[in-house]
matplotlib code that plots the C-alpha trace (Angstrom):
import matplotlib.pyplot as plt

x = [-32.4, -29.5, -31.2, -31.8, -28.3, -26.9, -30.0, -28.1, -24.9, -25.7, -27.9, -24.6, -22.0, -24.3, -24.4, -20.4, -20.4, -22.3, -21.2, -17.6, -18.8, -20.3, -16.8, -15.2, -17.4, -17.3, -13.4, -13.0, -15.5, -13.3, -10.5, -12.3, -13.8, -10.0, -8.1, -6.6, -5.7, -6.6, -5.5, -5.9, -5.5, -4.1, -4.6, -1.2, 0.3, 3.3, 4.0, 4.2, 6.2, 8.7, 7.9, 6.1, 3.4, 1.2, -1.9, 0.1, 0.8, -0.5, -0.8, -1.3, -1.8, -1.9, -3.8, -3.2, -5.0, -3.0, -5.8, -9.4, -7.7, -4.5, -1.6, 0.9, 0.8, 3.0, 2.5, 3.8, 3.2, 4.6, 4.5, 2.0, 4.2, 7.0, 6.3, 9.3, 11.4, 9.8, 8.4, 8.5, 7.6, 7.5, 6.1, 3.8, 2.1, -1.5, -4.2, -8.0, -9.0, -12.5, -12.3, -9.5, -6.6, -3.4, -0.2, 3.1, 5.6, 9.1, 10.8, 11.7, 12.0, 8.5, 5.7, 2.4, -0.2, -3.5, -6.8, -10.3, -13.1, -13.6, -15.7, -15.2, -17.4, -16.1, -15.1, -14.5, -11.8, -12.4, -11.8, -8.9, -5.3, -2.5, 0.1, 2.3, 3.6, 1.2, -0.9, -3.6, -6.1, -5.1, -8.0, -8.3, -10.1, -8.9, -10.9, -10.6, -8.1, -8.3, -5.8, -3.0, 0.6, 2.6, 5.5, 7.8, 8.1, 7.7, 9.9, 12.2, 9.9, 8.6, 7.0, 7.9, 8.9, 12.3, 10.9, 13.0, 11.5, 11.7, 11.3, 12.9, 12.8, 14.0, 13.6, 12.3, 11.2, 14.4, 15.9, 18.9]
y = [25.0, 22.9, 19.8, 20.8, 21.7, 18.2, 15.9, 18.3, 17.4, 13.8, 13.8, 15.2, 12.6, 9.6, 11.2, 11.2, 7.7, 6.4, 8.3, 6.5, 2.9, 2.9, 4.2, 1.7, -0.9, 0.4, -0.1, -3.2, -4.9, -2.8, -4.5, -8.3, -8.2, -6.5, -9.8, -11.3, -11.3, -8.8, -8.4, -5.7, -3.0, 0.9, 3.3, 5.9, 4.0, 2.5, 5.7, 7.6, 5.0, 3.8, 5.5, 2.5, 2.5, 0.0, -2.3, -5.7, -4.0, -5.7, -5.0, -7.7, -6.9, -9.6, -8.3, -10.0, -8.7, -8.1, -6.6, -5.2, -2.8, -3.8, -5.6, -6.3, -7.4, -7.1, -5.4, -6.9, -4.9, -6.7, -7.1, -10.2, -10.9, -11.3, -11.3, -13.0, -10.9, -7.6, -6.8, -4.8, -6.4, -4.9, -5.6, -3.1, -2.3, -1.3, -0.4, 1.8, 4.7, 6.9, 4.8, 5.6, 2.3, 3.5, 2.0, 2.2, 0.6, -1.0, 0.4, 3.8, 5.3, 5.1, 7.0, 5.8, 5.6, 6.0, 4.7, 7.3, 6.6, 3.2, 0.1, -3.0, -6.1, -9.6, -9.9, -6.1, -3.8, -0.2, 3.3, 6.2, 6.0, 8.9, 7.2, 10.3, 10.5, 12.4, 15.5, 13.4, 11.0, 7.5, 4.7, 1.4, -2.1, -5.2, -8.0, -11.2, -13.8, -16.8, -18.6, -16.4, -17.8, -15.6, -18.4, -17.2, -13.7, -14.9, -18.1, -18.3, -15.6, -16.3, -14.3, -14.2, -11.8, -10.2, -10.3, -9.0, -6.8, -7.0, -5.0, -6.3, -5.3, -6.8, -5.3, -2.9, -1.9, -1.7, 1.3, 2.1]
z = [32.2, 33.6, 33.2, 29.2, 29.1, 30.4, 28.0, 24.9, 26.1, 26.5, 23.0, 21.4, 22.6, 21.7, 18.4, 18.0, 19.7, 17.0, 13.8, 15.5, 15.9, 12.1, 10.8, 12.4, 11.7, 8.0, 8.0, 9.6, 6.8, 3.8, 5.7, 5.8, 2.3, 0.9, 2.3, -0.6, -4.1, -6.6, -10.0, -13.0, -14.9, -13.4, -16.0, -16.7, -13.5, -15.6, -17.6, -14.3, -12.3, -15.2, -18.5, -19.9, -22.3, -23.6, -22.8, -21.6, -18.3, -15.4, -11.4, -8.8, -4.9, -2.0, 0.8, 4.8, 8.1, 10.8, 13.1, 11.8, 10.0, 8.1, 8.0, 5.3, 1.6, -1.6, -5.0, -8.2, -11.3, -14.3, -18.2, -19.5, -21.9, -20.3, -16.1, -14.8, -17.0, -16.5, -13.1, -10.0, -7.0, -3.5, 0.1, 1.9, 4.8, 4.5, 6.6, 6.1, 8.0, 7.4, 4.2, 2.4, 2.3, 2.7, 1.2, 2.8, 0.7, 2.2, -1.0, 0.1, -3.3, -4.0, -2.0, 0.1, -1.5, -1.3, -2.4, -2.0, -3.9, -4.5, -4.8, -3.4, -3.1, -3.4, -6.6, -7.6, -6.7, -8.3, -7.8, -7.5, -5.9, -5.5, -6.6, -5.3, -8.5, -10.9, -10.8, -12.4, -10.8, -11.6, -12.3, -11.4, -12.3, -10.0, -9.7, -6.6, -8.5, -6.1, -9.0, -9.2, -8.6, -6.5, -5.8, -8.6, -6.9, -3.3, -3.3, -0.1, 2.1, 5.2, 7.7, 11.4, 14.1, 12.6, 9.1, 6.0, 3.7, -0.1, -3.3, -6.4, -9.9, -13.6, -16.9, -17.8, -14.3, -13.2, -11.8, -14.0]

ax = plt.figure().add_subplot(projection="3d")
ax.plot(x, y, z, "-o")
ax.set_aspect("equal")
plt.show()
């Protein structure tokens, strides 16, 4: 009876061991395939965050690994028609756990975020986010923009032990 007691024991653990290891594993290709840039559309995002409405709205995230995990990045949401006159641009720290990517922004005003539910291959970036914001779920369509220029926004930053943080917004993003 003992020795039935210690094979379920050992059964049990080699189970949890490996439900663990595909998690991981899971996560740490989210976090190599997420590396990058991706650019799109967020559905009610804009209203929520600043009252705006309209289709020329436009989000752009820049995804770095630190570790297998996460790292840091930046967020620039912005007007098409108008991006270095209306935007809001902010860095973040990021990082996926049991498949959900959390976003922890630098600008206190705004709250993590979180992104559940999605799909993501190497070229598409879809799913649901809690913006933190709205009682509603909140949509997005990114896809992997290899061409997009982030040197208007990110001029002058470098990275390094004692980095700086920055958020910044003009126009119509702008906190009054």
């Amino acid at each position: 009876m003992k020795q039935i007691y210690t094979s379920l024991i050992l059964i049990t653990v080699t189970l949890f061991t490996l439900t663990g290891c595909d998690i991981d594993d899971d996560d740490r290709m989210e976090a190599r395939t997420l590396e990058g840039t991706w650019t799109g559309y967020i559905d009610n995002y804009y209203y929520d965050r600043w009252g705006e409405t309209g289709n020329s709205y436009r989000t752009a995230f820049y995804f770095e690994r630190e570790n297998a995990y996460g790292g840091w990045g930046y967020e620039l949401d912005y007007d098409a028609r108008s991006p270095h006159q209306d935007y809001w641009y902010c860095d973040f720290r990021w990082e996926i756990v049991h498949g959900n990517i959390r976003i922890q922004y630098y600008d206190r005003d705004y709250t993590d975020i979180v992104i559940y539910d999605y799909v993501l291959d190497d070229y598409h970036f879809s799913g649901e986010m809690d913006d933190g914001y709205s009682d509603t779920r909140t949509y997005f369509t990114l896809d992997y923009d290899r061409t997009f220029n982030w040197s208007y926004w990110t001029r002058g930053i470098t990275r390094g032990v004692n980095d700086e943080y920055h958020a910044t917004s003009s126009g119509c993003f702008a906190r009054e």
